[in-house]
N, C-alpha and C positions, 0 to 999 in steps of 0.2 A: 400738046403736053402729054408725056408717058404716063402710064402708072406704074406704079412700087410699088411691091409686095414686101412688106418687112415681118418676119416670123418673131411672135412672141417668144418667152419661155416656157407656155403651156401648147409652145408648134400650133398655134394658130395664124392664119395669115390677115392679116389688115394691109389693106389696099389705102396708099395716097397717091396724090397728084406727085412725081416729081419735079420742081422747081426748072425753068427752062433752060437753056442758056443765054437767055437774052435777058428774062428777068436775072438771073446772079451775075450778067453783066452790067446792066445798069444799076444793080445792089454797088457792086466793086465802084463803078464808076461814084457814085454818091459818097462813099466812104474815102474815096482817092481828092474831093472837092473838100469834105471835111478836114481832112490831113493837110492837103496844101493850103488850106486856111490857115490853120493853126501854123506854118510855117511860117506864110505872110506876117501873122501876126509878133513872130519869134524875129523875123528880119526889123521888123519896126523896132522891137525891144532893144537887140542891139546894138542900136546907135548909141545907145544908152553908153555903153560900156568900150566905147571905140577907144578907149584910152589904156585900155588894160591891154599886159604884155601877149602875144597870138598864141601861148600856153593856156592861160587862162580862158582865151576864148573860144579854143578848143574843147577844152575840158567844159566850158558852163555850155554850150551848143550840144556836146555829146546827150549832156544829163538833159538837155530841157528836148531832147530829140526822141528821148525814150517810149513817149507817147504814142508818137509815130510809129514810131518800130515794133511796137508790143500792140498796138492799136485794136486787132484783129482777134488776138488771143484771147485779151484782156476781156472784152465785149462779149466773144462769144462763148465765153468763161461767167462770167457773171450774169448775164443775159439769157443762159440755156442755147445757146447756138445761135445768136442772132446780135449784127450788128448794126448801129442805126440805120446803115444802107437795106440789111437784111427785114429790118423790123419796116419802114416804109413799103419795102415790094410785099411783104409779108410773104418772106419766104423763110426757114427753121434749118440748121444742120441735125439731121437724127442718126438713130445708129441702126443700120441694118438690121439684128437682131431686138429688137424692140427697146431695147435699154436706152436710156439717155448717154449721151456722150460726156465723155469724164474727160475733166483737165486733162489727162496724155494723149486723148483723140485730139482735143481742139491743139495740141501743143504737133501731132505730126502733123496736120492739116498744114497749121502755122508754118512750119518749116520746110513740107513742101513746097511753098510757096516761092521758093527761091528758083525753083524749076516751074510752077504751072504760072507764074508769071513775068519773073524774068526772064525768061528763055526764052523769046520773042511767043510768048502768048500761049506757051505749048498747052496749059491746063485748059481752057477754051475750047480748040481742039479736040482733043481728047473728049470732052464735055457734049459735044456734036456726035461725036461716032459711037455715042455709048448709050443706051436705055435709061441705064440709070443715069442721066446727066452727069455722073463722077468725072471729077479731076483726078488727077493722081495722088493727090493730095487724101480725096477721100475716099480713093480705093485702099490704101494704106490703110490709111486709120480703120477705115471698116464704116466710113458713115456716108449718107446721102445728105441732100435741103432738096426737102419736100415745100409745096406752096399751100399757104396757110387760108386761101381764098376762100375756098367751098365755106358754103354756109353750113354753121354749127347752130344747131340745136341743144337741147340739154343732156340730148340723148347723148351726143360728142364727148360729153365731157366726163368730169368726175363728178359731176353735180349731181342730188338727186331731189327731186320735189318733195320735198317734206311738208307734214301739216303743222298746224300751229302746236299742235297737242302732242306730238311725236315723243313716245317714251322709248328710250333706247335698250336695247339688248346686250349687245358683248361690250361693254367699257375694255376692253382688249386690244380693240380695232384701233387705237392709237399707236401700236407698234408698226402701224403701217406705213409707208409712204405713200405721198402722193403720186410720184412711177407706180408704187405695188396696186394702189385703187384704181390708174389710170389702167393696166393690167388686168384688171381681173374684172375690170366692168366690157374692155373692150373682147376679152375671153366668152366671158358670161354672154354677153348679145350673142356673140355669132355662134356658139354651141348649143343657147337656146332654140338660136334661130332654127339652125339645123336641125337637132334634137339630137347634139352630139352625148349622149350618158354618160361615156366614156369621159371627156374631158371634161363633165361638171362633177362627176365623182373623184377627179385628178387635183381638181380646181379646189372641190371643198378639202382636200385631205390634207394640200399647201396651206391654204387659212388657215385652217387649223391649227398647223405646225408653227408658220411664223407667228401668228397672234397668241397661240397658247392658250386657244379655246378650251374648256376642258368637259363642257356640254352642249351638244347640239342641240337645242328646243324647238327647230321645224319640223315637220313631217316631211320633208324632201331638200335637194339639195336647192332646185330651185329656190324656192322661200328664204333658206339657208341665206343662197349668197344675197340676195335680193336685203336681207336683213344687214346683212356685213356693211352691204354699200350706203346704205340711210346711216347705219350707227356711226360709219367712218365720218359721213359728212354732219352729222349731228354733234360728233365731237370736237371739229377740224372747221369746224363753219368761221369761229370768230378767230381761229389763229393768223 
């Protein structure tokens, strides 16, 4: 299994496992067993209707086909990049530069598909001879599927251990997203780590701007964002 380097928008780099090609094979495969179910099941229905003129059964097989055809979009549209193939191997489609992938990523992905797997298997391929395990599908779009295995802590996430008593600071921090906490907690570690100044003084001066802080009450930036991240999840716990 490779690793990825996906560069935030504070140019930090966070390292994941890339997804293999054998796990987003047997993802595809899993998802190809679900689809031709639901076919089986459209074949049985049917019978039902064998009396109607071969117009009509046209046209009701198109619409009830749709599922099929959109299957892949749809899922990893509504799902954040993962369809039930993907979510069982626990493998994710992410976006190179650290952002999540937007309905038009997962829409070239979708449409390359017409080449990375109808074309006797060519995205597969291409998926072997490449680090990043990219199809051409998500060399386009700009995205990778990383694998979701490694063990997470709390430290992984956007989560932060709050006390029972926890009084908040910036009521502000709700302009945030859950990408932008995911961001700037994963920024915050590794600049800490480092002792990068530079980019936690980069880091507080973005808060600032998107939240619309309009005073800072730490002594340092550390404290600062360390404060951002409990308020956000103090606010953000029960939604």
């Amino acid at each position: 299994m490779s690793e990825l380097q996906i560069n935030t928008t504070q140019n930090v780099k966070i390292t994941f496992n890339a997804a293999g090609g054998g796990e987003r094979l047997l993802a595809f495969i899993l998802d190809t067993v679900i689809k031709m179910g639901y076919l089986l099941i459209l074949n049985k229905i049917f019978g039902v209707f064998e009396g109607m003129d071969e117009w009509s059964q046209i046209g009701i097989n198109t619409i009830l086909s749709f599922p099929v055809m959109f299957y892949t979009l749809a899922l990893e549209s509504f799902f954040q990049g993962q369809t039930i193939g993907k979510r069982v191997l626990k493998i994710r489609v992410v976006k190179i530069d650290g952002y999540q992938a937007s309905l038009s990523d997962y829409v070239v992905r979708w449409f390359f598909r017409i080449v990375d797997v109808y074309i006797f298997g060519l995205g597969f391929f291409v998926m072997l001879s490449n680090k990043k395990t990219q199809r051409l599908g998500d060399m386009a779009a700009g995205t990778a599927v990383i694998a979701l295995k490694d063990q997470v802590n709390i430290s992984h996430t956007i989560l932060e251990d709050l006390r029972q008593d926890y009084k908040p600071t910036y009521p502000n921090v709700i302009k945030l997203s859950d990408n932008d906490a995911r961001i700037i907690k994963d920024t915050f570690i590794t600049a800490r780590a480092s002792k990068d100044h530079q980019t936690l003084i980069k880091l507080r001066s973005k808060i600032i701007e998107v939240a619309g802080i309009k005073e800072v009450k730490q002594a340092n930036d550390i404290q600062f964002i360390d404060v951002i991240l409990k308020d956000y999840n103090f606010y953000t716990q029960d939604m």
